[in-house]
N, C-alpha and C positions, 0 to 999 in steps of 0.2 A: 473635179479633183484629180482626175487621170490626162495624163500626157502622150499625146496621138505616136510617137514619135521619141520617148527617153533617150538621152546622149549618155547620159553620165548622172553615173547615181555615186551618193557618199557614206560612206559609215561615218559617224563620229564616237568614239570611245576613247578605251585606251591604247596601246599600242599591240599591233597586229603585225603577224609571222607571216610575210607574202609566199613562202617557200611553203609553210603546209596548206595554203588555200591551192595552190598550182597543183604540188601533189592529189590533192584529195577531188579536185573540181577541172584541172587542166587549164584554169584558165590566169592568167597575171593579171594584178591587180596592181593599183598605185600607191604605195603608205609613205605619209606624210607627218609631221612632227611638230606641234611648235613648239617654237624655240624665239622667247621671248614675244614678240608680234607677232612672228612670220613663220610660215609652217616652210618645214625643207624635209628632201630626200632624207631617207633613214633605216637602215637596216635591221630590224630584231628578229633575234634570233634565240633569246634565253626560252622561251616558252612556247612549242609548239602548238598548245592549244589553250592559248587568253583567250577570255572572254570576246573578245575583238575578232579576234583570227577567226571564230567559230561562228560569229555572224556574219565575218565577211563571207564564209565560204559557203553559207545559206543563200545570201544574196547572190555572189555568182553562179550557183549551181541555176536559181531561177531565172537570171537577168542573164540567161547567155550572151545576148548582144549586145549591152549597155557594157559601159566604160566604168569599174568601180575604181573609186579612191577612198580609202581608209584614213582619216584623220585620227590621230592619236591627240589627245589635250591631257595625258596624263604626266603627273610633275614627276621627278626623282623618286617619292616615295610611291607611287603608283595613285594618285588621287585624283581624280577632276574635278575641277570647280566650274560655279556658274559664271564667272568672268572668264574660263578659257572657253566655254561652252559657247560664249559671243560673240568670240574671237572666229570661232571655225565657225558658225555662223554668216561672220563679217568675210571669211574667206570665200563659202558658198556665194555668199551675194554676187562677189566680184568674177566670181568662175562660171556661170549660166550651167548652173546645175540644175536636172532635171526633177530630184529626189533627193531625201533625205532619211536616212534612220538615226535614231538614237533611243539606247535602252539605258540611259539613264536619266539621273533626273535630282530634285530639290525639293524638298517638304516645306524649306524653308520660305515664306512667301516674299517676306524681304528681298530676298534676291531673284526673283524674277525682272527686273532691272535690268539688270548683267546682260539678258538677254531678247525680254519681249520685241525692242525695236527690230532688231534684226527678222525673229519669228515672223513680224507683223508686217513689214517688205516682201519675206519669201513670199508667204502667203498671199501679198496683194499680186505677185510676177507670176503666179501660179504651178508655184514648186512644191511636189505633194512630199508633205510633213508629215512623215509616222514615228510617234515616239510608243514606248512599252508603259505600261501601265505598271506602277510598283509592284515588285512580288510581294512585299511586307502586305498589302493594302490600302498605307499611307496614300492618302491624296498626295501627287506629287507634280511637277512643273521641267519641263513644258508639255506634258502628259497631257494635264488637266486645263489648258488652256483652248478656247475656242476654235484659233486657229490651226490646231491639230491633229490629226488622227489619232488616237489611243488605240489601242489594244490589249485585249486580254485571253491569256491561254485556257484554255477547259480543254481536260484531256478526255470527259464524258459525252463532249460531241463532236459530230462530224462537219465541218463545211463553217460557213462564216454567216455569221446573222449580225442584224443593227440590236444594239444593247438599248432596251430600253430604260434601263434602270437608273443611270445616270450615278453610278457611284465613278466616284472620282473624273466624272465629266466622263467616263472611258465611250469611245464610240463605235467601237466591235468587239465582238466575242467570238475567238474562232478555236477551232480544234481538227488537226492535221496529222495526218500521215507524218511517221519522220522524214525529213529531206535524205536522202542518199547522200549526202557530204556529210551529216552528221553520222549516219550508219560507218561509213569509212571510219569518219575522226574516232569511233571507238574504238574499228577494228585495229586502223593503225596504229592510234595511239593512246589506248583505253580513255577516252573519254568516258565520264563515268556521271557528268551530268543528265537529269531528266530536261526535256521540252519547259521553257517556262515564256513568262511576259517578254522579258527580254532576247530571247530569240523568233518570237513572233514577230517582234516587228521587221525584220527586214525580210522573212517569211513575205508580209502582207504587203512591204511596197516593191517587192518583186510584182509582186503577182498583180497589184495596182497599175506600174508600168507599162506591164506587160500584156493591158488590157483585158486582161482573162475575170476582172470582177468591175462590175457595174452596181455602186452604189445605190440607184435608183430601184435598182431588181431584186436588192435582196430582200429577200424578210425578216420578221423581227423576234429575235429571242425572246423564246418563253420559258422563264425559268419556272415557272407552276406547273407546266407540265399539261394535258386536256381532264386530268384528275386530280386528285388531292394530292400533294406532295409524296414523294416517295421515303419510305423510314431511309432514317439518317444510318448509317452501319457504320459510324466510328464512333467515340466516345471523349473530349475534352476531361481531362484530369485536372486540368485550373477549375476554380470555384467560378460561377457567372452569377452574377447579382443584379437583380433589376431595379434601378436606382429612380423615385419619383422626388420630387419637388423641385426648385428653384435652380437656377443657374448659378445663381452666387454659391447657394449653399453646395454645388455641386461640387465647383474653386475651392471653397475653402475643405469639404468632405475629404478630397484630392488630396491638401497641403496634409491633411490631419493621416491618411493614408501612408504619405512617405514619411513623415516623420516615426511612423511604426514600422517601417521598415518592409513597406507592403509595395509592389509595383504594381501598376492598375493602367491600365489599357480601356480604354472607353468609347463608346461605339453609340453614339449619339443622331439624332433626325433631326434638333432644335438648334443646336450651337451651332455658330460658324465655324467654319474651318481652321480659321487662323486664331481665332480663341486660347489655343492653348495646345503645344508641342504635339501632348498625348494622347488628344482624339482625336476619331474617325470620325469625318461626318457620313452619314450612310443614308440609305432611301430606307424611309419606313417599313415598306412594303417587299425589302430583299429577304429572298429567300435561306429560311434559316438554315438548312446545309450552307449555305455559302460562306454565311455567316461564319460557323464553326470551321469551316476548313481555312476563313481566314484565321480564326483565333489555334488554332491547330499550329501554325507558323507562327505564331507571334510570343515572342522572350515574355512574359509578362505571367504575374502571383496569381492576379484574378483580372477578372473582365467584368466593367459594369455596361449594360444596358441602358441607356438614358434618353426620355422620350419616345417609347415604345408605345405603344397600346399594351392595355394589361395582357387581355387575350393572347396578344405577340409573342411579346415577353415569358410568357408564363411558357410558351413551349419550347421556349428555350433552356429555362432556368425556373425550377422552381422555389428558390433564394426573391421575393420579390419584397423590398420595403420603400416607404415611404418617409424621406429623411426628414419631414415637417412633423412625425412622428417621436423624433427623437430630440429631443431638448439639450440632450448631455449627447455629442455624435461619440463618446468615447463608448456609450451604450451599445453603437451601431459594430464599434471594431470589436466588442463582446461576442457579438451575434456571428462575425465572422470567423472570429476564433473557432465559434461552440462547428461553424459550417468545413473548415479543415480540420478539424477534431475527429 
């Protein structure tokens, strides 16, 4: 997966301020634009620290010697899609780039199209591919696709471990020091964001390039810890419900959900992925801090559990029913009433 030798590594995002990467890291970088097919020279200057700008200047501070180019795919109103995501892709292909980041990404599975071919040439020419692992949770693409590197930030440990858990395919979990470009970007220009997924990853293919991690060497994250879990010391205020029976009846439970005006977030071991917008597919056996600190971040009324082990479950939420139990499920929105009550 590492490159004896990196030329030239890429950001891909949205549009990135070469002027605060020089300031803060000393070093020029290249930013580019598409515009319509074809990416060209381009200037920005409204925002000294986009999203973009703040990974590129992770990336340079680590890859001092490597050549960075910043592609921009963002439209007029500031959006990327997964058809421009192809496109800089299809640029990478033609350029002999050594590296890739990108901290963004598509829930949507449909559209991985847009881009796998391209992914699945880098990959075969051995161009290491780090993308960020959602901050939502959401399984997301090209994240979660095989020929990737994922990553995920934990700000509770130190150093880079291989994730065994396999949520959202992610295949590191690392936790780091701040970079020194980003202590600057505060000082200079109160940058006011914490460390997340997406500044990890051009963190990790710095540091990939740069030969300083040997995938073979590392160990493997133990989110259990050599003892019993550690008490959890925050508190979820959404309701969590642990939902037993059927898959259909889960779909339709759902439908009967929003029509009352309930938003429900679900966090499933059984269903696929692409099943249905609103759930997570999750490993059974993830640790339930994790658990909550994703539902901590997530917009959502309540949170069901689906497919758990009772035992599991129950340490999560002590809300646990069995929807084969309810013949009328308007019984069931009763029950959740009497639980925000």
């Amino acid at each position: 997966m590492t490159s004896s030798n990196p030329k030239r590594l890429v950001i891909i995002d949205g549009d990135c301020n070469a002027g605060t990467i020089l300031k803060i890291t000393g070093k020029k970088v290249t930013t580019l634009k598409l515009n319509n097919d074809c990416f060209e020279d381009y200037s920005f200057v409204n925002n000294p620290l986009s999203h973009a700008t703040v990974c590129g200047a992770i990336l340079s501070e680590i890859s001092k010697d490597a050549e960075i180019i910043c592609l921009s795919i963002a439209d007029a109103s500031g959006n990327l899609s997964a058809s421009s995501l192809g496109k800089a892709l299809k640029w990478c292909l033609d350029a002999s780039v050594s590296g890739i980041s990108m901290s963004l990404g598509t829930n949507v599975i449909i559209e991985i199209p847009w881009f796998y071919r391209e992914i699945k040439k880098l990959s075969e020419q051995k161009v290491i591919l780090v993308a960020a692992k959602a901050n939502s949770g959401l399984v997301s693409y090209p994240a979660a696709l095989d020929e990737v590197i994922s990553v995920e930030y934990a700000f509770e440990i130190k150093g880079i471990y291989k994730n065994p858990d396999s949520i959202d395919n992610c295949s590191f979990i690392a936790g780091f020091t701040e970079p020194g470009s980003v202590t600057l970007a505060r000082r200079i220009y109160g940058f006011a964001n914490r460390i997340t997924n997406s500044l990890a990853a051009p963190w990790l293919l710095g540091k990939f390039t740069n030969g300083e991690i040997n995938p073979d060497s590392l160990q493997t994250y133990n989110s259990y810890g050599d003892t019993q879990e550690k008490p959890i010391n925050f508190s979820i205020i959404k309701p969590i419900v642990g939902i037993y029976g059927s898959d259909e009846k889960l779909i339709s439970f759902l439908k009967l959900l929003h029509d009352e005006k309930y938003s429900a977030a679900v966090f499933s071991t059984t269903l696929p992925k692409q099943i249905h917008k609103g759930i997570l597919h999750i490993d059974k056996n993830v640790q339930a801090s994790k658990l909550l600190w994703i539902m901590s971040t997530w917009q959502s009324d309540l949170f069901l559990l689906h497919g758990y082990d009772k035992d599991k479950a129950s340490s999560i939420s002590e809300n646990l029913f069995d929807i084969n139990d309810f013949e009328d499920q308007h019984t069931l929105i009763r029950k959740l009433e009497e639980i925000y009550s």
